[in-house]
C-alpha positions as CSV (number, residue, x, y, z in Angstrom):
1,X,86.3,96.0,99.1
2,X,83.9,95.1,101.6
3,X,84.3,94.1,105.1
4,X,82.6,92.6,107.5
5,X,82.5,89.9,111.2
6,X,81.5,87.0,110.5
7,X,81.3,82.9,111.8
8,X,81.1,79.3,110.3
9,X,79.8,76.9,112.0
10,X,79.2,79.1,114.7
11,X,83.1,79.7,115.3
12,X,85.1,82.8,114.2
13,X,87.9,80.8,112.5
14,X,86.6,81.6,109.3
15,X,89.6,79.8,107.1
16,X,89.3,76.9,109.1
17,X,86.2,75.7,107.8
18,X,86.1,77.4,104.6
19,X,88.2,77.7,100.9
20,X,87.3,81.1,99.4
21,X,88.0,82.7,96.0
22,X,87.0,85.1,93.7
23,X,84.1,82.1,92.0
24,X,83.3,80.2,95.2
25,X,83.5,79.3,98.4
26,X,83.7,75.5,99.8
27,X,82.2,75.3,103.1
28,X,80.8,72.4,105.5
29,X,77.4,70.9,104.9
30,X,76.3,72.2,108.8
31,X,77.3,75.9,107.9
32,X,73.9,78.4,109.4
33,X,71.7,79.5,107.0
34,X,72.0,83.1,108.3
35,X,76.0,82.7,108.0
36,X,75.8,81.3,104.4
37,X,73.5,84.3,103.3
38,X,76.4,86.7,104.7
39,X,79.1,84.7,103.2
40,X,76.9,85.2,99.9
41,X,75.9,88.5,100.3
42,X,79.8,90.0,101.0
43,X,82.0,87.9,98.7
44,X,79.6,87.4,95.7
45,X,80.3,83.8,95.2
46,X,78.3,80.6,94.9
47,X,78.6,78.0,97.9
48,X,79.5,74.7,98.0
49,X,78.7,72.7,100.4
50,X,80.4,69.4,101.2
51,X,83.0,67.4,103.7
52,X,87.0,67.2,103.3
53,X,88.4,63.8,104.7
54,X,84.7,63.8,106.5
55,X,85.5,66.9,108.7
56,X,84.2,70.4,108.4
57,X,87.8,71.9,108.5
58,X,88.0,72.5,104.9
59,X,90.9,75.3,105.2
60,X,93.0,73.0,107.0
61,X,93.0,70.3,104.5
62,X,93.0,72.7,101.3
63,X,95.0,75.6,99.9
64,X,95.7,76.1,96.3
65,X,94.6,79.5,94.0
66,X,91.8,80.2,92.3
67,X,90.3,76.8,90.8
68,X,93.3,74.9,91.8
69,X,93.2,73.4,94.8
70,X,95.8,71.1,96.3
71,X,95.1,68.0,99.1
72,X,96.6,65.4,100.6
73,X,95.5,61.6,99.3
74,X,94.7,60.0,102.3
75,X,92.9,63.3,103.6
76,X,90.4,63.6,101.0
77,X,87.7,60.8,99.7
78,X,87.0,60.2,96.2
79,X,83.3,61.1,96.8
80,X,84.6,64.7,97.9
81,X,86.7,65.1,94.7
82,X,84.0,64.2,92.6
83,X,81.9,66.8,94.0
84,X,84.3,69.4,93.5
85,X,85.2,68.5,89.7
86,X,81.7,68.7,89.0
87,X,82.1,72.1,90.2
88,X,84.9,73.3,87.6
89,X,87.4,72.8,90.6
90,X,90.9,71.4,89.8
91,X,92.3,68.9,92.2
92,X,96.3,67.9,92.4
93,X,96.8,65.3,95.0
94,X,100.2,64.8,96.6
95,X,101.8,62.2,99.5
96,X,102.8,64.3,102.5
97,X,101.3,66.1,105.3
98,X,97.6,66.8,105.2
99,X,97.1,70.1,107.0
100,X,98.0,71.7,103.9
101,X,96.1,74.8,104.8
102,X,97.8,75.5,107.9
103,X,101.4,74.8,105.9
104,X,101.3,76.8,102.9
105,X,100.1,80.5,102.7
106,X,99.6,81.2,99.0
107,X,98.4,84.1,96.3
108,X,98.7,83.9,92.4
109,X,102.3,85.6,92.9
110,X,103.8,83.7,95.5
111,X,104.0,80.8,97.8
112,X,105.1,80.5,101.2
113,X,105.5,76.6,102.8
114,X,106.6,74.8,105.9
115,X,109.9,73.3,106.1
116,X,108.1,70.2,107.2
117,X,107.0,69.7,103.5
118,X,108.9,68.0,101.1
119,X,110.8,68.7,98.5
120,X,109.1,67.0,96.2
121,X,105.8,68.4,97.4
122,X,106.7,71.5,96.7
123,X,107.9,70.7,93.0
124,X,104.6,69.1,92.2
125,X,102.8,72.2,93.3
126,X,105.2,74.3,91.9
127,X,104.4,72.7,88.5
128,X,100.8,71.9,89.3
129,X,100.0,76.1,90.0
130,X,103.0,77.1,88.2
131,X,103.7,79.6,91.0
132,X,106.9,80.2,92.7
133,X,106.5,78.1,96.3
134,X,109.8,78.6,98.4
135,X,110.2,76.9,101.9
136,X,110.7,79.3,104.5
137,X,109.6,79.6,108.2
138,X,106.9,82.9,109.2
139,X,107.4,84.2,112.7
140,X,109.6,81.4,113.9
141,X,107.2,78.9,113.7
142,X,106.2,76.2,110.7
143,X,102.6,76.6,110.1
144,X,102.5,79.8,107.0
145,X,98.7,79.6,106.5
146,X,98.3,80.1,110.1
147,X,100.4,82.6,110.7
148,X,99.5,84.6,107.2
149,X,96.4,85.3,105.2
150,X,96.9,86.4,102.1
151,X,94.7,86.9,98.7
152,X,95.8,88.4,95.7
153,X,94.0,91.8,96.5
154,X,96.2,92.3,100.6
155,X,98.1,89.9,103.3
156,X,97.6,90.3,107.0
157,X,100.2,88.5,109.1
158,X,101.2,87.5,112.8
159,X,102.4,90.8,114.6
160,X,105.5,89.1,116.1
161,X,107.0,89.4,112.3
162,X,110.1,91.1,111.8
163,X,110.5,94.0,109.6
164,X,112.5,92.6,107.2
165,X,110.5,89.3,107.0
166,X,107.4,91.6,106.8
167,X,108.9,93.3,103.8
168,X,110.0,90.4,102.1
169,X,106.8,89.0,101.8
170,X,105.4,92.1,100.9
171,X,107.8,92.0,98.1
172,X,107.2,88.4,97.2
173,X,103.3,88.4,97.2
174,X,103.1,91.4,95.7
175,X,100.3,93.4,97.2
176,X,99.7,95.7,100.2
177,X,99.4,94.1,104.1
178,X,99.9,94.7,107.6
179,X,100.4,92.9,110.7
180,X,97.9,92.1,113.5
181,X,95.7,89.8,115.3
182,X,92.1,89.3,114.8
183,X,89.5,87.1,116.8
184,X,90.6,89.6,119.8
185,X,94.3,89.0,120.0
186,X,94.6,86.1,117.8
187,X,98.2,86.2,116.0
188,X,97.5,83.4,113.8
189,X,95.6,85.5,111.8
190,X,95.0,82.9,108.6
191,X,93.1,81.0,110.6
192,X,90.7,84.0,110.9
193,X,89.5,85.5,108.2
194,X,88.7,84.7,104.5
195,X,88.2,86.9,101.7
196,X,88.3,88.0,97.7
197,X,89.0,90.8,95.7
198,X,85.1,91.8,96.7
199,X,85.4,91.3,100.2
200,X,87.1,90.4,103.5
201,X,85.7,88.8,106.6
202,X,87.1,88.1,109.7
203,X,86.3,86.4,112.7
204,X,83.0,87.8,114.9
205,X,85.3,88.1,117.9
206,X,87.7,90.7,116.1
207,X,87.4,93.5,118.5
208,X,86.8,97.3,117.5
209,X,90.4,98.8,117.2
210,X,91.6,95.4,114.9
211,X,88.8,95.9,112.6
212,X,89.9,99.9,112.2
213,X,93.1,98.4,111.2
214,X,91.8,96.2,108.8
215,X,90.0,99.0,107.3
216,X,92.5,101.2,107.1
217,X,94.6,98.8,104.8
218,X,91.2,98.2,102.7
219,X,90.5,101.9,102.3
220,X,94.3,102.3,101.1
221,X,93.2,99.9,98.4
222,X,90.7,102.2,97.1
């Protein structure tokens, strides 16, 4: 696995304006040339470029796994959905909050949500990914994808975690991680980086000694 600094739209919160998996990666229609050649080059995917609910911050209104990507219904437009289904790109929609990217930190074993979501909500995506989504809060605080990245290949999570909530979701998602910050001191952590079994990237501000971290858990992969 790769890794490497990057930016979107000229800002280091990578998983802010960006959905990444092992096929492709959805990213705004402004994203730099010069930062969609490194996104291509690293995680060996195809781009698509398009709008979510007419912002740029595609991670915070998406989450889902591989080609199964879940939204709110009042915080995507039909326009954006047809684009992505032309794309092989499956699309539940569901009637809650919309920053489902910053409420649900997710991996092909396991699925970690806000209390702030419904039940229901979590029952349709249950059945809709047909992974295991518990309810749980990360770090004291309500917003999973922020406070955890995760991919099916490592998780990197808030450094305030306790041991025994570090090694339960170690347990649960079933693949190596660590805690730290990124983006120089940054604890919410999934809003900084995105990645794939090929590659992870993290925000251009991540300073020397988090980066030596990082690749310390990515050599361990090896």
């Amino acid at each position: 696995m790769k890794l490497n600094r990057a930016t979107i739209c000229n800002s280091p919160f990578l998983n802010v304006y960006s959905y990444c998996t092992d096929k492709f990666c959805i990213v705004p229609n402004n994203i730099l040339k010069k930062e969609e050649t490194i996104l291509e080059k690293y995680l060996d995917v195809k781009i698509i470029k398009t709008q979510i609910n007419h912002s740029p911050l595609i991670g915070v209104y998406l989450t889902g796994v591989d080609n199964k990507i879940i939204a709110d219904k009042n915080s995507i437009f039909d326009k954006e959905i047809t684009l992505l289904e032309k794309e092989g790109i499956k699309i539940k929609l569901i009637d809650d909050y919309n920053a489902l990217g910053n409420l649900i930190s997710i991996n092909k074993n396991y699925g970690f949500a806000s209390s702030l979501l419904k039940d229901q909500t979590i029952s349709e995506i249950n059945k809709f990914l047909k992974i295991n989504i518990e309810k749980k809060a990360c770090v004291d605080v309500d917003v999973p994808g922020s406070a955890i990245y995760v991919n099916d290949s490592l998780f990197l999570v808030n450094p305030n975690i306790k041991k025994a909530e570090y090694d339960y979701l170690k347990k649960k998602f079933a693949v190596p991680g660590i805690p730290i910050t990124l983006n120089y001191g940054d604890v919410f952590v999934g809003n900084d980086c995105i990645g794939n079994s090929k590659a992870l990237l993290v925000g251009q501000t991540t300073s020397n000694i988090e980066m030596v971290k990082v690749d310390e858990l990515i050599i361990d992969l090896k």
